[in-house]
C-alpha atoms as a printed R data frame, in Angstrom:
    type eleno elety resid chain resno       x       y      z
1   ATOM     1    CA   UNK     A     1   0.000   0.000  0.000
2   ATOM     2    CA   UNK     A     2   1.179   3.474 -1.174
3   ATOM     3    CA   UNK     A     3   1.907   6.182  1.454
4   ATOM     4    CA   UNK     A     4  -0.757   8.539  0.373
5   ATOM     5    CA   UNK     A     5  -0.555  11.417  2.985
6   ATOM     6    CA   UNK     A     6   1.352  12.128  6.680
7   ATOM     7    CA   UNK     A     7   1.486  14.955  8.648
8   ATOM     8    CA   UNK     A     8   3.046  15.612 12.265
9   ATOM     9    CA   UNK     A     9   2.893  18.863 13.473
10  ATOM    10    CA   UNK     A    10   2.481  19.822 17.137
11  ATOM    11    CA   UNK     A    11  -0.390  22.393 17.647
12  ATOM    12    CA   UNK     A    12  -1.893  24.575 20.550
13  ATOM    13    CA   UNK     A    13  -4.961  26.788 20.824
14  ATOM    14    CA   UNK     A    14  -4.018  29.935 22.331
15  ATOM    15    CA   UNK     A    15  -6.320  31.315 25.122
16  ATOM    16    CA   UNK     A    16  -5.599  33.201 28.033
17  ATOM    17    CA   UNK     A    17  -5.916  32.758 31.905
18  ATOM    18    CA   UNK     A    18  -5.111  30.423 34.654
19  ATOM    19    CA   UNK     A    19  -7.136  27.390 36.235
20  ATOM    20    CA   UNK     A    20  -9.335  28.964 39.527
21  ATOM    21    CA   UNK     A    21  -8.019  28.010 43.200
22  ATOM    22    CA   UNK     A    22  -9.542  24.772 44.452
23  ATOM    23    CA   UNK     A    23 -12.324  26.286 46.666
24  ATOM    24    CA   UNK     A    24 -13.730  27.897 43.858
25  ATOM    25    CA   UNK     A    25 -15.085  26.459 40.494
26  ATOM    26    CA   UNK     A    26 -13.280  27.872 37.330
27  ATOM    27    CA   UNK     A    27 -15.278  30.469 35.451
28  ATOM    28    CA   UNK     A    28 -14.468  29.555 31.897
29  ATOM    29    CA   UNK     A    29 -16.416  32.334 29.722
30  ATOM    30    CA   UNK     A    30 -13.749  34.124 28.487
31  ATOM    31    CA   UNK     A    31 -10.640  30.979 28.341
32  ATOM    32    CA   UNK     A    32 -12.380  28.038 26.688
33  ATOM    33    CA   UNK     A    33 -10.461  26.162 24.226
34  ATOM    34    CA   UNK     A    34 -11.127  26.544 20.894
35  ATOM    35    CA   UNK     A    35 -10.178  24.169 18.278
36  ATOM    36    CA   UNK     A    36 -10.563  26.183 15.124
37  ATOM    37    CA   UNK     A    37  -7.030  27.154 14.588
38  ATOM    38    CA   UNK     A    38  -6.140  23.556 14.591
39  ATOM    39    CA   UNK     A    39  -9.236  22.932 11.966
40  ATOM    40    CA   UNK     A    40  -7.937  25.840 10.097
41  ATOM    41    CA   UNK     A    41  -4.346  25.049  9.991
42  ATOM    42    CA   UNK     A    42  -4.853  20.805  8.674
43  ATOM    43    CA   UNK     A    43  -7.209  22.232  5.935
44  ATOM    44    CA   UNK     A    44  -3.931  24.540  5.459
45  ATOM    45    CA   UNK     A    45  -1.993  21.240  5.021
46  ATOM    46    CA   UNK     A    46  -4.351  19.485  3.168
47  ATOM    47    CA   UNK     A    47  -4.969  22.271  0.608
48  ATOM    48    CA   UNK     A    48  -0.960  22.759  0.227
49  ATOM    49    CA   UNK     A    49  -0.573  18.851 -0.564
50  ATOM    50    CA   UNK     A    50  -2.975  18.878 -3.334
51  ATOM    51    CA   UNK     A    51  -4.813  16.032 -4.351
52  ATOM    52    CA   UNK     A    52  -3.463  12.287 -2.980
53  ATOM    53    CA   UNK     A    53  -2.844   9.476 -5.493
54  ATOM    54    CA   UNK     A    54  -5.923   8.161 -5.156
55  ATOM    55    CA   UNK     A    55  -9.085   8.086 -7.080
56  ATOM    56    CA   UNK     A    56 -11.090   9.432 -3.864
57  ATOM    57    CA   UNK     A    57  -8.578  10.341 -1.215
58  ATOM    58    CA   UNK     A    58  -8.918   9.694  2.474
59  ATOM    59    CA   UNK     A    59  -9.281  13.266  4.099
60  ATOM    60    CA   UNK     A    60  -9.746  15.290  7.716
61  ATOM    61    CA   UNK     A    61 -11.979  17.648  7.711
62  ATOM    62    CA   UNK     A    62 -13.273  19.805 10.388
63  ATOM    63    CA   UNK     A    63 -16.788  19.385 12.394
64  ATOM    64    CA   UNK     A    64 -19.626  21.633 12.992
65  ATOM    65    CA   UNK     A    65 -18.881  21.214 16.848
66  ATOM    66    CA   UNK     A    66 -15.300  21.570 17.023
67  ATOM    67    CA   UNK     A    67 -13.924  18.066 15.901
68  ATOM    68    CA   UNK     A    68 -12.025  16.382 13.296
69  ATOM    69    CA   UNK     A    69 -13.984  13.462 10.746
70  ATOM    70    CA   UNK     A    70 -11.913  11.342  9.082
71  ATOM    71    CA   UNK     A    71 -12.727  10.008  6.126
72  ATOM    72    CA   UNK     A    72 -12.210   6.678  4.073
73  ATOM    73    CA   UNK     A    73 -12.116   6.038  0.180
74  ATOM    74    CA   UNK     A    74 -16.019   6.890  0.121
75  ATOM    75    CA   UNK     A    75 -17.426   8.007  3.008
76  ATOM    76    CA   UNK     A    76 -16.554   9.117  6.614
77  ATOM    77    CA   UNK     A    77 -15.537   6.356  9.353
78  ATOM    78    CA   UNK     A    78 -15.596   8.580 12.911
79  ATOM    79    CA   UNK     A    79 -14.596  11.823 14.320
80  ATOM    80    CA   UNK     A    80 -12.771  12.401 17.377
81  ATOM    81    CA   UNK     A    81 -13.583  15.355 19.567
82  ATOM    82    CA   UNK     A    82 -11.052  18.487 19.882
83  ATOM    83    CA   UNK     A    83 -12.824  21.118 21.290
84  ATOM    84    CA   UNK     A    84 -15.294  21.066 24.438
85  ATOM    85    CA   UNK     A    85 -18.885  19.479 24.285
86  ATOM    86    CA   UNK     A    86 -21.211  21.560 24.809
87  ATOM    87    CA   UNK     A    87 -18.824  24.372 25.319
88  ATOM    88    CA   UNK     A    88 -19.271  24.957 29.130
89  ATOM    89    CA   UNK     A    89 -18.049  21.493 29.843
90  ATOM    90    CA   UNK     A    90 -14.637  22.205 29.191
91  ATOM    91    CA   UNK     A    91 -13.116  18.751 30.470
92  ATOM    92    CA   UNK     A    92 -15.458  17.050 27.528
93  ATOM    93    CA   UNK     A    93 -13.425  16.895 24.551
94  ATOM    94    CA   UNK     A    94 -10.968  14.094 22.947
95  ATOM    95    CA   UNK     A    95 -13.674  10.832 22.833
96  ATOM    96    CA   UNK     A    96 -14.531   9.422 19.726
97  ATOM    97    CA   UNK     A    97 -18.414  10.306 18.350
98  ATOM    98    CA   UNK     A    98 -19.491   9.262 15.778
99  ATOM    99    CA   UNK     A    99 -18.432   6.308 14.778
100 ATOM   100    CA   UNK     A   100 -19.858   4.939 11.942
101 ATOM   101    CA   UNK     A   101 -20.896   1.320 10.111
102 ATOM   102    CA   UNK     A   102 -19.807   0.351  6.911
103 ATOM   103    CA   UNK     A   103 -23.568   1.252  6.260
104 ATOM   104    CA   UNK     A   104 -23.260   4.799  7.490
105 ATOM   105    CA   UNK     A   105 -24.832   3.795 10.244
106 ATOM   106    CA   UNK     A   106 -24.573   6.058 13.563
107 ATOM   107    CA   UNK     A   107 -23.476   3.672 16.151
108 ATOM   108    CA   UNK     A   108 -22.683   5.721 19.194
109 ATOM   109    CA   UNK     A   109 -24.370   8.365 21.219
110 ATOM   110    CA   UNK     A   110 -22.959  11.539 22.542
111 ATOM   111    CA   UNK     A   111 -24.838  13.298 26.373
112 ATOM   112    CA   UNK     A   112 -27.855  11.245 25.976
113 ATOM   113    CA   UNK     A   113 -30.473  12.072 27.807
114 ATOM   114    CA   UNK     A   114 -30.375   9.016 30.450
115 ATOM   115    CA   UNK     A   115 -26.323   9.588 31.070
116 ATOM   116    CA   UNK     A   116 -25.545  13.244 29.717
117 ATOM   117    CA   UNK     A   117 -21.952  12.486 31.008
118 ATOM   118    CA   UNK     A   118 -21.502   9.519 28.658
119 ATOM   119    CA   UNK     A   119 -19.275   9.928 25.431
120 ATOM   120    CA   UNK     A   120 -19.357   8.164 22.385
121 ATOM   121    CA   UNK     A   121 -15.777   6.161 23.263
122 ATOM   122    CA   UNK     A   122 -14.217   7.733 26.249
123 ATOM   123    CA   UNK     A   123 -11.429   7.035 28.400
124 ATOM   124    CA   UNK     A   124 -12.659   8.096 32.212
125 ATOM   125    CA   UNK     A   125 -11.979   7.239 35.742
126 ATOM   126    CA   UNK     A   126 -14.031   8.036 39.174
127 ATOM   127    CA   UNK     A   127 -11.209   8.173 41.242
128 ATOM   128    CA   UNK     A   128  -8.001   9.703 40.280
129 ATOM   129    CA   UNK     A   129  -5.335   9.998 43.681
130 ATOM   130    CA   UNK     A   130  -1.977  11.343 44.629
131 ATOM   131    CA   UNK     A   131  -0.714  10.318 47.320
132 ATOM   132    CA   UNK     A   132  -3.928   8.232 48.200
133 ATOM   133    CA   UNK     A   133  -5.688  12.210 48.123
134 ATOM   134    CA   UNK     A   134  -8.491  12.643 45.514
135 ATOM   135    CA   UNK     A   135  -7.857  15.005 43.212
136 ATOM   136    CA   UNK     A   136 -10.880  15.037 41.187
137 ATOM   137    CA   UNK     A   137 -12.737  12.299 38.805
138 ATOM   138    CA   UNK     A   138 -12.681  12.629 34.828
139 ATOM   139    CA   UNK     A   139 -15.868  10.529 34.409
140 ATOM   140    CA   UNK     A   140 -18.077  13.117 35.412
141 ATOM   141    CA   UNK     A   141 -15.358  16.179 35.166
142 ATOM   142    CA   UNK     A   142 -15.172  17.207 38.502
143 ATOM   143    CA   UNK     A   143 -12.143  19.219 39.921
144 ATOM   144    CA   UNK     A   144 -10.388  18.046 36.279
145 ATOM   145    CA   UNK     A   145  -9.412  19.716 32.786
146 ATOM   146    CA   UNK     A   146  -7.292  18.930 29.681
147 ATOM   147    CA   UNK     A   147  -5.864  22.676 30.294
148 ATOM   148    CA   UNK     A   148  -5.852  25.501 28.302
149 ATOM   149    CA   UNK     A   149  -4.020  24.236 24.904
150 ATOM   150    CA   UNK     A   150  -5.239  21.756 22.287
151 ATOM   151    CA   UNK     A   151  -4.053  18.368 21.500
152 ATOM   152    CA   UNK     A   152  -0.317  18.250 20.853
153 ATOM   153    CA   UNK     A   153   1.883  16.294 18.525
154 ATOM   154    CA   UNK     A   154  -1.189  15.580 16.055
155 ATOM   155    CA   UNK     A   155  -0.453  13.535 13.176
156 ATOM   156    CA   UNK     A   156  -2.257  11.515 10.509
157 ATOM   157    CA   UNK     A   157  -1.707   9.202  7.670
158 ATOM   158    CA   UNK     A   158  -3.588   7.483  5.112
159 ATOM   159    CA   UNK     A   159  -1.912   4.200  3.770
160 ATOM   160    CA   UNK     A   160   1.374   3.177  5.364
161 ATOM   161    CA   UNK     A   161   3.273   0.277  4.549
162 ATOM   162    CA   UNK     A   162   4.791   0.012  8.135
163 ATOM   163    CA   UNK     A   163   1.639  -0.781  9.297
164 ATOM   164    CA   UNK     A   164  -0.749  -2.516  6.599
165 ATOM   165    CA   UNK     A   165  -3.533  -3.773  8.274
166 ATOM   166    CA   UNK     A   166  -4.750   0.106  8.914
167 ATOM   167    CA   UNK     A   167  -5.802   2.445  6.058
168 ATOM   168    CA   UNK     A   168  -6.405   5.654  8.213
169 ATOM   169    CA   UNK     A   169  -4.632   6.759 11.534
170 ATOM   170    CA   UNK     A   170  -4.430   9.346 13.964
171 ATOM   171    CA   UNK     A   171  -2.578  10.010 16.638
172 ATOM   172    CA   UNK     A   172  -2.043  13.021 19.690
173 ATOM   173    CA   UNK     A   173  -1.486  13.693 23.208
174 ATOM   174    CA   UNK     A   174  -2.836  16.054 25.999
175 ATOM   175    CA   UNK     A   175  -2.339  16.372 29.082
176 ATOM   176    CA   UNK     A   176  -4.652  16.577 32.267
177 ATOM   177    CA   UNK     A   177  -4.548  18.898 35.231
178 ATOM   178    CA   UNK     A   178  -6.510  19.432 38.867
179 ATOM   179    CA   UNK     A   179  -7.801  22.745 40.903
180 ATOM   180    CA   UNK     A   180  -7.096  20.575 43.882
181 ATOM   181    CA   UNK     A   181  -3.824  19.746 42.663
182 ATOM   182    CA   UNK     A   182  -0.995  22.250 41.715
183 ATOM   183    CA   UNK     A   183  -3.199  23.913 39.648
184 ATOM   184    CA   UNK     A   184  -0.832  24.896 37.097
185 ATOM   185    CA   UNK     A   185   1.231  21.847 36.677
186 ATOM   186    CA   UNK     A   186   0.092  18.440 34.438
187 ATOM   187    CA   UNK     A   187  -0.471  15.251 36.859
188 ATOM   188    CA   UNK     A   188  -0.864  12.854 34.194
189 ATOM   189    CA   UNK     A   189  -0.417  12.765 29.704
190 ATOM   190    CA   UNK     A   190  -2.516  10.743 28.064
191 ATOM   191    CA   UNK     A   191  -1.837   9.800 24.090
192 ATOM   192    CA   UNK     A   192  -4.951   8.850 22.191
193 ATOM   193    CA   UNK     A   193  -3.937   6.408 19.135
194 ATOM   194    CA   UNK     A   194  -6.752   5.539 16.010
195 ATOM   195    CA   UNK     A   195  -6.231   3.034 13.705
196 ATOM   196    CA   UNK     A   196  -9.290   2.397 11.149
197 ATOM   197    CA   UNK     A   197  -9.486   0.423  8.163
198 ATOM   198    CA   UNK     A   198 -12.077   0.553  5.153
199 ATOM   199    CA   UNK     A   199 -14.885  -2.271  4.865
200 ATOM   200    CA   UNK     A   200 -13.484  -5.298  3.440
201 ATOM   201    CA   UNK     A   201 -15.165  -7.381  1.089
202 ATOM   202    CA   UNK     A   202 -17.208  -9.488  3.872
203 ATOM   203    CA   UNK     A   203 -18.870  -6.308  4.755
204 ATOM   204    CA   UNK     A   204 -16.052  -5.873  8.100
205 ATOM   205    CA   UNK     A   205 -14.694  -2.725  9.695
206 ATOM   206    CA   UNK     A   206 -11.738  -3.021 12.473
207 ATOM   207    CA   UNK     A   207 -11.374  -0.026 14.766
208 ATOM   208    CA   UNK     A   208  -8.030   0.010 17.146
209 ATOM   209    CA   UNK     A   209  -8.023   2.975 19.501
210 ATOM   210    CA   UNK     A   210  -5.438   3.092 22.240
211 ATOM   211    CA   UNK     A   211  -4.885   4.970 25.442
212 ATOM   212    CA   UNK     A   212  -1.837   5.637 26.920
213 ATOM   213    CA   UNK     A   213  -1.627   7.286 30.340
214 ATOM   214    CA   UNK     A   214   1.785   8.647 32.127
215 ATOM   215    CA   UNK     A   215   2.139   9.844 35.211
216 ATOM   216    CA   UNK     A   216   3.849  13.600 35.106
217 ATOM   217    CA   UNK     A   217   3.800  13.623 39.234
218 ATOM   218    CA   UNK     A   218   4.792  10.599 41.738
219 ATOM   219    CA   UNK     A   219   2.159   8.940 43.639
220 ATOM   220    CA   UNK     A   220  -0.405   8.534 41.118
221 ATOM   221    CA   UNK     A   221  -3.081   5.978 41.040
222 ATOM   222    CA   UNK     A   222  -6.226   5.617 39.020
223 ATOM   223    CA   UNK     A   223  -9.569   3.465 39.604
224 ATOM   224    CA   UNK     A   224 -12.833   2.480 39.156
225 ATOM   225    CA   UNK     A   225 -15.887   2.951 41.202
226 ATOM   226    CA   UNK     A   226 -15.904   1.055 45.047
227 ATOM   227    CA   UNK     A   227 -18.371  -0.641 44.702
228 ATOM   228    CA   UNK     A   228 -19.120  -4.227 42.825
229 ATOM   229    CA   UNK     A   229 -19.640  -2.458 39.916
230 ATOM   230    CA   UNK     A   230 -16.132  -0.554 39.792
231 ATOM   231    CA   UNK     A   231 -16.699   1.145 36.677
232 ATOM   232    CA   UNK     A   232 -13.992   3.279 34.882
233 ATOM   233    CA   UNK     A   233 -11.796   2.949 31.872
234 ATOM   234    CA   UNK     A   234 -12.096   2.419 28.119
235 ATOM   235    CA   UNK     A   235 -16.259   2.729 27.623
236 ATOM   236    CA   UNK     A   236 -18.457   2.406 24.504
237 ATOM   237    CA   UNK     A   237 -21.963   4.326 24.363
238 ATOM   238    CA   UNK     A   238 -23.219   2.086 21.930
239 ATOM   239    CA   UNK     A   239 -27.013   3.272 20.452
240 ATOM   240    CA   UNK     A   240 -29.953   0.644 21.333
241 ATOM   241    CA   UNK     A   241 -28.413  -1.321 23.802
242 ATOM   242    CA   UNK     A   242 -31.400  -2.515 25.199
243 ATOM   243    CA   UNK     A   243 -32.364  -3.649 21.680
244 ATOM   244    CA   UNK     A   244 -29.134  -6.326 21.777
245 ATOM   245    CA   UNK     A   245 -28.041 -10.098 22.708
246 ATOM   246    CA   UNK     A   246 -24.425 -10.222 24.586
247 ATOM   247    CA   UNK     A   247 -21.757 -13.089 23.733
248 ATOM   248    CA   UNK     A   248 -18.351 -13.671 25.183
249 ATOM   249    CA   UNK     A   249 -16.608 -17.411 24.235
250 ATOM   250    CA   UNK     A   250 -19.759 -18.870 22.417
251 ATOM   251    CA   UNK     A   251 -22.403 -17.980 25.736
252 ATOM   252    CA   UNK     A   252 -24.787 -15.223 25.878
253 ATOM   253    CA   UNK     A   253 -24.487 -13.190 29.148
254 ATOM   254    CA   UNK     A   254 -26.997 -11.587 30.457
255 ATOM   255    CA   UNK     A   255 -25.904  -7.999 32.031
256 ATOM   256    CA   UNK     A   256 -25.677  -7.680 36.255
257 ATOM   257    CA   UNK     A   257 -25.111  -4.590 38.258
258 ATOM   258    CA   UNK     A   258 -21.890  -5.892 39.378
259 ATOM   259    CA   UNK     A   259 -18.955  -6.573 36.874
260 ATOM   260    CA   UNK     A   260 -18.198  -9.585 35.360
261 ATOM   261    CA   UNK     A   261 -15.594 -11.828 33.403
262 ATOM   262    CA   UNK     A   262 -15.963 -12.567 29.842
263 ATOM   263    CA   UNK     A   263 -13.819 -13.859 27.161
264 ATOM   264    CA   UNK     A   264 -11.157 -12.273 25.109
265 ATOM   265    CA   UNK     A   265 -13.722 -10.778 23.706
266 ATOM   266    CA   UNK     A   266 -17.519  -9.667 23.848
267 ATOM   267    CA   UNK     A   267 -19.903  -9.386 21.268
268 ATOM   268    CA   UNK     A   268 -22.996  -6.843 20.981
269 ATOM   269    CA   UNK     A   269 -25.317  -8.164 18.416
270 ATOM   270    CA   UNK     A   270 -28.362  -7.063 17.194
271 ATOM   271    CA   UNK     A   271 -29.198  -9.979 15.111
272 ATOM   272    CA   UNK     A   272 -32.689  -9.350 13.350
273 ATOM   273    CA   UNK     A   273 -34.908 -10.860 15.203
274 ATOM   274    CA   UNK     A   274 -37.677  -8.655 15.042
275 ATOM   275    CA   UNK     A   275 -35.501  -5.958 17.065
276 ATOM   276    CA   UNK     A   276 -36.996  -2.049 16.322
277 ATOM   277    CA   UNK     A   277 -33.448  -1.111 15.086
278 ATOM   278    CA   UNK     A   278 -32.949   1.008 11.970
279 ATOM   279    CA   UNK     A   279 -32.266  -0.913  8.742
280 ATOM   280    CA   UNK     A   280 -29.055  -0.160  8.083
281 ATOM   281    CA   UNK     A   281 -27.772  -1.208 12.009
282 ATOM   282    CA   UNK     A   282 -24.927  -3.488 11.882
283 ATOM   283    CA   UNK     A   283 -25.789  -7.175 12.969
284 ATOM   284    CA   UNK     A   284 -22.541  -7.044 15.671
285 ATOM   285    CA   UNK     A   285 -20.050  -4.851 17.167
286 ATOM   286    CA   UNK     A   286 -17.720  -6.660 19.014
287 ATOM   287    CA   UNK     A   287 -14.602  -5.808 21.114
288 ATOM   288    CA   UNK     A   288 -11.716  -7.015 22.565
289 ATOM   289    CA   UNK     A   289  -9.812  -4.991 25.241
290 ATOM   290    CA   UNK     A   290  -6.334  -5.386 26.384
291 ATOM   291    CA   UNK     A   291  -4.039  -3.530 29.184
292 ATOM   292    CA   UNK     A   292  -0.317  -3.591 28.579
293 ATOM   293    CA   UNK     A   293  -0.729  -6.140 25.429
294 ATOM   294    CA   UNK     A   294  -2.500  -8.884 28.168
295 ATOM   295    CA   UNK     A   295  -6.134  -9.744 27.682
296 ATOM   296    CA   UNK     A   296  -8.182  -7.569 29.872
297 ATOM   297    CA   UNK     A   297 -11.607  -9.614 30.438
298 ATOM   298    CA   UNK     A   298 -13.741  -7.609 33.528
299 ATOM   299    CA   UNK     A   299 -16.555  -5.440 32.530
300 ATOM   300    CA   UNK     A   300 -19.137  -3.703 33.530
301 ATOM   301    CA   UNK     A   301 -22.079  -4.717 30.562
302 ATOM   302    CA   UNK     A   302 -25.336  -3.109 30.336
303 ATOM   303    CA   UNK     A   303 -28.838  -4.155 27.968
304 ATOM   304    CA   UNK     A   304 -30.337  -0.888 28.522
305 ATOM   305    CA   UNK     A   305 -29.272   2.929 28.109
306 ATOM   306    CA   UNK     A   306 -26.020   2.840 29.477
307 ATOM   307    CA   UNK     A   307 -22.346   2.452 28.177
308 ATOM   308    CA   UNK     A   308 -20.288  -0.626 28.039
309 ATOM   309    CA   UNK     A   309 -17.090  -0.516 30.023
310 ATOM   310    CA   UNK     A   310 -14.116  -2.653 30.170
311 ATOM   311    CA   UNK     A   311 -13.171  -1.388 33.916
312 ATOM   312    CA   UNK     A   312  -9.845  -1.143 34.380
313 ATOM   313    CA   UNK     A   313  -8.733  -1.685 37.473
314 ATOM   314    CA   UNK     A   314 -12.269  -2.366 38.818
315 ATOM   315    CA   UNK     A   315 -12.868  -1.267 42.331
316 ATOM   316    CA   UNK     A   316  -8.953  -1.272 42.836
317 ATOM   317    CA   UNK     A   317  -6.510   1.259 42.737
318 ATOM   318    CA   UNK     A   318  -4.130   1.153 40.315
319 ATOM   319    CA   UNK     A   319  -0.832   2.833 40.189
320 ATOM   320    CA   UNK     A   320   0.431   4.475 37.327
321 ATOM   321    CA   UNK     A   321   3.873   5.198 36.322
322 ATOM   322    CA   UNK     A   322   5.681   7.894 35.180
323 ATOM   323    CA   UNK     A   323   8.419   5.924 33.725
324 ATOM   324    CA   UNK     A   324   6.293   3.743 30.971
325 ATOM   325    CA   UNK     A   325   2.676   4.687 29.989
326 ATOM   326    CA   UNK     A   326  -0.235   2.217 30.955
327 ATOM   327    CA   UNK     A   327  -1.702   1.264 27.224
328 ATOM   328    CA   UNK     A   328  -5.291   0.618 27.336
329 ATOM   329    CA   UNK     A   329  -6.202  -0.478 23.762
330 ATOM   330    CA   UNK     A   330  -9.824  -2.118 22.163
331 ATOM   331    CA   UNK     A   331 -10.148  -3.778 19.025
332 ATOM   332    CA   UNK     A   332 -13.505  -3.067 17.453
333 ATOM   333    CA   UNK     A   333 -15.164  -5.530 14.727
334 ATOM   334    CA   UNK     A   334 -18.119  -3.895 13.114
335 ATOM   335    CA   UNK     A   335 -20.329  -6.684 10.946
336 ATOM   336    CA   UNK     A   336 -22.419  -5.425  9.012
C-alpha cells in the first residue's frame, strides 16, 4: 500500500488565563479552548498537498462542533472530539463520536439524555489519587481539565506500509490537570492512538483505539468505582443497547449490576430478530480490550441505556507510572 498522505505537526490553541483556586469552580467564559485554529491550519496542510494518489482520497476535515472526521475512500468512518462538548463542559473533549458502520450507520451516542456524562468512546476514571488524596474524577469532570491548549503532537496518515492492516490513523497527546492539585502543573499525559481500516469485502470494519496514560507527578493511582460495579476505563456508548443479545466465548451473558468476566472478547449483536433497530444497524459490534498487550476480560455490561465498560482496574486502585505509559487499547469488529 502506497503512502498517500502524513502529517506531524504539534499544535496549541491559544487562550488566556489560569485554572481557579480549588475552593472555587473555574469560570471559563472568556478561556475556553477553541479548536478552530487547529481545523484551520490541517485544511492549510491538506490544501498545500494537493490532491493524494488516489481516485477518492482519504481526508480530515473539520466538524460543525469543534472536531475532526476522518474520512475513508467513500465516506466518513468517525470523528474524534477536539474542542469542548457543549462548550461549558470544558473537560469534555478528545472521545470518539461518531463512529460509523460500513452502512453509514450512527453507532454511538454523545450526552444522551439518560447519562448526559456519557461519550461516544471515552477514556474516564471516578477516582483519580496522589498520594492516596483525591484530586478530582474525569468521568463526570469534577475538579479536572485537559488545560488551556489543544491536543499536541497531532499527526495523521492514510496508507502506510509500516503498518498494513490500517488504512487511516491518527494520533495526539494532551495532558490533564486538577484545581485541587498544583493547579498549574500536568499530573498525568494521556496519548490517544486511532487506527481504522475501510470495509473489506465481507462487509467488516476493524477499529483500534489506544490509550496511553503517564504519570507527570509521583504517587499517582487511578480506579474504578468502590463498589461491585467498579466502573472506569475504556467505555463504549453504543445506540440501542437494550435492543441487543451479549456473547463472550460462544455464551450469551446476560448484564448484572456488578462486573463480570468474559472472554477475550464480547460481542454486541443485534441480530434481526424482530428488534426495532434502523435498517441499516450493523448485525454485531464486538470488542476485545487489552491492558499492557495482556487480555483484559472484567466489565461492567449493560442491555439498557447505558455504556459498556471494560473497567480497568475495577474497584482497585491502580498505580500508574511515570516511567512507561499504561496502554489501554480495544479492538472493534463492526459486521455489518
Amino acid at each position: 500500500m502506497q503512502t498517500i498522505l502524513i502529517t506531524t505537526v504539534a499544535l496549541s490553541l491559544l487562550t488566556t488565563g489560569t485554572v481557579a483556586a480549588q475552593e472555587e469552580e473555574p469560570d471559563r467564559s472568556e478561556t475556553m479552548p477553541d479548536a478552530r485554529p487547529v481545523l484551520e491550519q490541517l485544511e492549510e496542510i491538506v490544501a498545500d498537498r494537493g490532491e493524494p494518489e488516489k481516485s477518492s482520497a482519504a481526508m480530515m476535515a473539520p466538524s460543525s462542533r469543534g472536531g475532526l472526521i476522518l474520512f475513508g475512500e467513500n465516506a466518513p468512518v468517525l470523528a474524534v472530539q477536539l474542542a469542548p462538548y457543549p462548550e461549558d463542559q470544558y473537560w469534555r473533549r478528545y472521545y470518539i463520536h461518531p463512529l460509523f458502520a460500513p452502512s453509514q450507520a450512527i453507532l454511538t451516542e454523545d450526552a444522551p439524555e439518560d447519562h448526559p456524562h456519557h461519550r461516544g468512546i471515552f477514556t474516564a476514571w471516578r477516582r483519580i489519587h496522589i498520594d492516596g488524596q483525591s484530586i478530582g474524577d474525569s468521568w463526570s469532570g469534577e475538579h479536572v481539565h485537559q488545560g488551556d491548549e489543544g491536543p499536541q503532537g497531532l499527526g495523521w496518515a492514510y496508507g502506510d506500509d509500516r503498518d498494513p492492516h490500517y488504512d487511516i490513523k491518527m494520533m495526539f497527546h494532551f495532558d490533564w490537570y486538577s484545581d485541587l492539585f498544583h493547579p498549574t502543573e500536568p499530573f498525568m499525559r494521556e496519548t490517544m492512538r486511532i487506527k481504522a481500516d475501510e470495509e473489506t469485502a465481507d462487509g467488516l470494519r476493524k477499529i483500534l483505539i489506544s490509550t496511553e496514560v503517564t504519570a507527570l507527578t509521583p504517587g499517582l493511582q487511578l480506579g474504578g468505582t468502590d463498589d461491585e460495579k467498579g466502573y472506569g476505563g475504556m467505555s463504549f456508548r453504543f445506540a440501542h443497547p437494550d435492543k441487543m443479545d451479549i456473547e463472550s466465548d460462544g455464551e450469551r451473558l446476560t448484564a448484572t449490576n456488578a462486573a463480570m468476566q468474559t472472554g477475550e472478547t464480547v460481542a454486541f449483536l443485534w441480530d434481526g430478530q424482530g428488534k426495532d433497530v434502523p435498517p441499516n444497524w450493523p448485525q454485531e459490534i464486538s470488542v476485545a480490550c487489552t491492558v499492557n498487550g495482556e487480555p483484559w476480560t472484567n466489565w461492567v455490561l449493560r442491555q439498557e441505556l447505558s455504556m459498556q465498560n471494560c473497567a480497568w482496574p475495577g474497584n482497585t486502585m491502580a498505580d500508574v507510572p511515570m516511567d512507561e505509559p499504561v496502554v489501554i487499547e480495544a479492538t472493534i469488529t463492526i459486521r455489518q
